[in-house]
C-alpha positions as CSV (number, residue, x, y, z in Angstrom):
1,X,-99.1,-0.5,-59.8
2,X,-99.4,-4.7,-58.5
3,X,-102.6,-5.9,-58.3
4,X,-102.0,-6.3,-54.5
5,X,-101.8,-2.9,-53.7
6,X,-104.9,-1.8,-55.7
7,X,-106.8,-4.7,-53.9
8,X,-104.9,-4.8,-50.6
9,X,-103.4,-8.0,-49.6
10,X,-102.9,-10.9,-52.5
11,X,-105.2,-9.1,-54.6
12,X,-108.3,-10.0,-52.5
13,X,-110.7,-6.7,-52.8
14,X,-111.5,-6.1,-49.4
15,X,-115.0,-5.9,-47.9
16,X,-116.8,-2.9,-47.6
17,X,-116.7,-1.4,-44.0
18,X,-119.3,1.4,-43.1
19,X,-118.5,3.1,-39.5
20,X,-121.0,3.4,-37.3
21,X,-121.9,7.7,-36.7
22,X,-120.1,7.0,-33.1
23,X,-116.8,5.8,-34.8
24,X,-117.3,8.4,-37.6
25,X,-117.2,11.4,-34.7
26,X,-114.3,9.7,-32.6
27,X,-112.8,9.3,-36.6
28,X,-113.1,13.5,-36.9
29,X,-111.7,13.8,-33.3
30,X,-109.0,11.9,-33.4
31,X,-107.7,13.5,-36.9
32,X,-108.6,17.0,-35.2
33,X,-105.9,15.8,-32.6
34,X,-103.5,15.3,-35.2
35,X,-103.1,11.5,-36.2
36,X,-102.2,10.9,-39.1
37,X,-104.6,9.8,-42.0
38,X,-102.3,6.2,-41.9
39,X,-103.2,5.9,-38.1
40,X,-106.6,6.8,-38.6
41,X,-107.2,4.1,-41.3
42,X,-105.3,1.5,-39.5
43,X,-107.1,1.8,-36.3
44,X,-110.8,2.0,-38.0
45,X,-109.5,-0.5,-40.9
46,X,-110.8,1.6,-43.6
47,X,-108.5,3.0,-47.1
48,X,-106.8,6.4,-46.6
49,X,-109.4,7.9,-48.9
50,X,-112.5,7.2,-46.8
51,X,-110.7,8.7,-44.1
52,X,-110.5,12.0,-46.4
53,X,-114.1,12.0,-47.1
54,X,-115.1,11.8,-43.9
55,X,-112.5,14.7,-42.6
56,X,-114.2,16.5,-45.5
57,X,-117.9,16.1,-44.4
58,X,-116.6,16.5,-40.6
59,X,-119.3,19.5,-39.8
60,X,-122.0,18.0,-40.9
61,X,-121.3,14.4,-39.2
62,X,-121.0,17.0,-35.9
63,X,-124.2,18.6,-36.4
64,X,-125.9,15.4,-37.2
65,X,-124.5,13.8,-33.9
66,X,-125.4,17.2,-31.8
67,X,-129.0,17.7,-33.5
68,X,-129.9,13.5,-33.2
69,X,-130.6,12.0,-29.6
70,X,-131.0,8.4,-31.4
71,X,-127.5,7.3,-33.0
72,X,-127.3,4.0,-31.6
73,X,-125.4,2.1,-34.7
74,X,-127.1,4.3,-37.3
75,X,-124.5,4.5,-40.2
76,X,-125.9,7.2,-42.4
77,X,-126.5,10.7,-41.5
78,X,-130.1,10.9,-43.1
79,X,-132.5,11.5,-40.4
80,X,-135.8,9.6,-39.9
81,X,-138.9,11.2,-42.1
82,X,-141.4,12.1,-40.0
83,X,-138.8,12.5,-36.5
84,X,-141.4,14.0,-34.4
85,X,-143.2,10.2,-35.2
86,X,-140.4,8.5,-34.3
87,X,-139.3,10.3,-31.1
88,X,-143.1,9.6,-29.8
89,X,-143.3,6.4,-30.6
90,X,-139.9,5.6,-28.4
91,X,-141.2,7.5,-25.5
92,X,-144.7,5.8,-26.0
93,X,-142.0,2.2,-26.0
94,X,-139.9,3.3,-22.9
95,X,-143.1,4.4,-21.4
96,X,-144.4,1.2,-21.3
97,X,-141.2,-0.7,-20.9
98,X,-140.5,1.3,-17.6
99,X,-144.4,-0.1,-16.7
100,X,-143.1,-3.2,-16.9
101,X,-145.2,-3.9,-20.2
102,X,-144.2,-6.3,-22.8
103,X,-144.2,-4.5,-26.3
104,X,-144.4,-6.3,-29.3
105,X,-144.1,-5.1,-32.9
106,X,-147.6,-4.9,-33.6
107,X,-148.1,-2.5,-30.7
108,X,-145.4,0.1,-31.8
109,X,-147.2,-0.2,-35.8
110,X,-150.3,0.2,-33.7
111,X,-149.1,3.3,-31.7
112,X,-147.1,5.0,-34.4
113,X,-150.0,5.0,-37.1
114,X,-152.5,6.2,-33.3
115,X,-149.7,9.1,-33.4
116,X,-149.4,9.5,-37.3
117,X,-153.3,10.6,-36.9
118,X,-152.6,13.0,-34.4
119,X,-149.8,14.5,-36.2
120,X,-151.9,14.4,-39.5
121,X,-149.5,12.6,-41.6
122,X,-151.5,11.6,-44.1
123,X,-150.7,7.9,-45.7
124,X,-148.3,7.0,-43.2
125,X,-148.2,3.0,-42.8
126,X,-146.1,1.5,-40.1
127,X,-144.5,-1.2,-42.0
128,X,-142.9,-4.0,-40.5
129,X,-139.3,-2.1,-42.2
130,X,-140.9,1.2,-40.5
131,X,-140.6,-0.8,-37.4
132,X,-136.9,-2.3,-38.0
133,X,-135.3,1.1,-39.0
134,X,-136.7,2.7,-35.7
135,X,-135.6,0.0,-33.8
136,X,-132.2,0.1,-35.3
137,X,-132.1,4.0,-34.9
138,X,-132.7,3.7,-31.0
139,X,-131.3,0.7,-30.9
140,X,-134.0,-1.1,-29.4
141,X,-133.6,-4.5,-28.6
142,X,-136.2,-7.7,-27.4
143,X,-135.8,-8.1,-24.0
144,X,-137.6,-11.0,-22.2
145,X,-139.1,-9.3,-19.2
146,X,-139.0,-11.5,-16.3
147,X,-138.4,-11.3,-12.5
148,X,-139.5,-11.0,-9.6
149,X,-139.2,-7.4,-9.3
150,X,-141.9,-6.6,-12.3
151,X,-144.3,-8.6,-10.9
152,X,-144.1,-8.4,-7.2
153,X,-147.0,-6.7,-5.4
154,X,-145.4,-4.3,-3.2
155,X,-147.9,-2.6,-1.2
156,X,-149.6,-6.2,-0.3
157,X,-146.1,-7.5,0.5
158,X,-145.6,-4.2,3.1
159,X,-149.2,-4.3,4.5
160,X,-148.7,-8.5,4.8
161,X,-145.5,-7.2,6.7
162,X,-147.2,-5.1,8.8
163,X,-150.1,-7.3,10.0
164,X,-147.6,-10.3,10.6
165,X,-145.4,-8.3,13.1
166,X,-148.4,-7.3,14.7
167,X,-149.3,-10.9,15.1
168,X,-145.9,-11.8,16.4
169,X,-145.8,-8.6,19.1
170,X,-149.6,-9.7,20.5
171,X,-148.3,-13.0,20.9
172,X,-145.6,-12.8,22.3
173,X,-143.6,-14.6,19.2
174,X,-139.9,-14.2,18.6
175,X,-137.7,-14.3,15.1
176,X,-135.5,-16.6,16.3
């Protein structure tokens, strides 16, 4: 056997590639389908014998992806530690994202060790990695949150409204 086709092309040893847990289940569906494992490892550009392992592990990849409502680009199929944690402290984040609330990463180590208490998990420190790998699992990203809409006062803006076309209709003012 060359050295180029231990290596792949020239002999250059090609760059480990891990799929994502979305490409790993459209991987398993696809070879369900019936491609063929040469298909399958040209269109995810991985060997022939990573597609094999991953048609041999293709229950448990399912049941991961059906049990897990945070895949985002996760890569392994370990789940989170403490996941009743993690899954309050993303509510706790959309919670106040939907507010219109800035969140930074001191507040989520501040909230998840608030929750940690009232789950009694005993030791639990919300490192700054703690913070990254929960991010990374629900794919939470920093968003500048500007706009108008976030900060405008609607009820003033509907009672100012209000009192101005009342002014208008006792005067006897037009739009136009």
């Amino acid at each position: 056997m060359s050295q180029s086709s231990i290596h792949g092309i020239e002999g250059i040893k090609q760059k480990r590639k891990h799929l994502s847990i979305d490409q790993t289940v459209d991987l398993t569906e696809k070879a369900e389908r019936g491609y063929s494992v040469t298909q399958l490892a040209q269109e995810f550009n991985i060997g022939k014998a990573t597609i094999c392992d991953i048609k041999k592990q293709k229950d448990n990849i399912k049941k991961f992806f059906a049990q897990t409502d945070a895949i985002g680009n996760r890569k392994k199929l370990r789940p989170a530690k403490y996941t009743d944690l993690d899954s309050s402290v993303f509510k706790w984040f959309t919670q106040h994202r939907v507010k219109g609330i800035a969140v930074s990463v001191h507040s989520i180590r501040n909230a998840a060790e608030r929750l940690a208490v009232k789950f009694n998990i005993d030791n639990f420190k919300a490192s700054t990695e703690w913070v990254c790998q929960l991010k990374e699992r629900y794919d939470i990203i920093n968003k500048k949150i500007c706009g108008e809409a976030l900060s405008a006062d609607v009820g003033s803006a509907n009672a100012y409204k209000h009192k101005l076309s009342q002014h208008m209709i006792s005067n006897n003012l037009s739009w136009f």
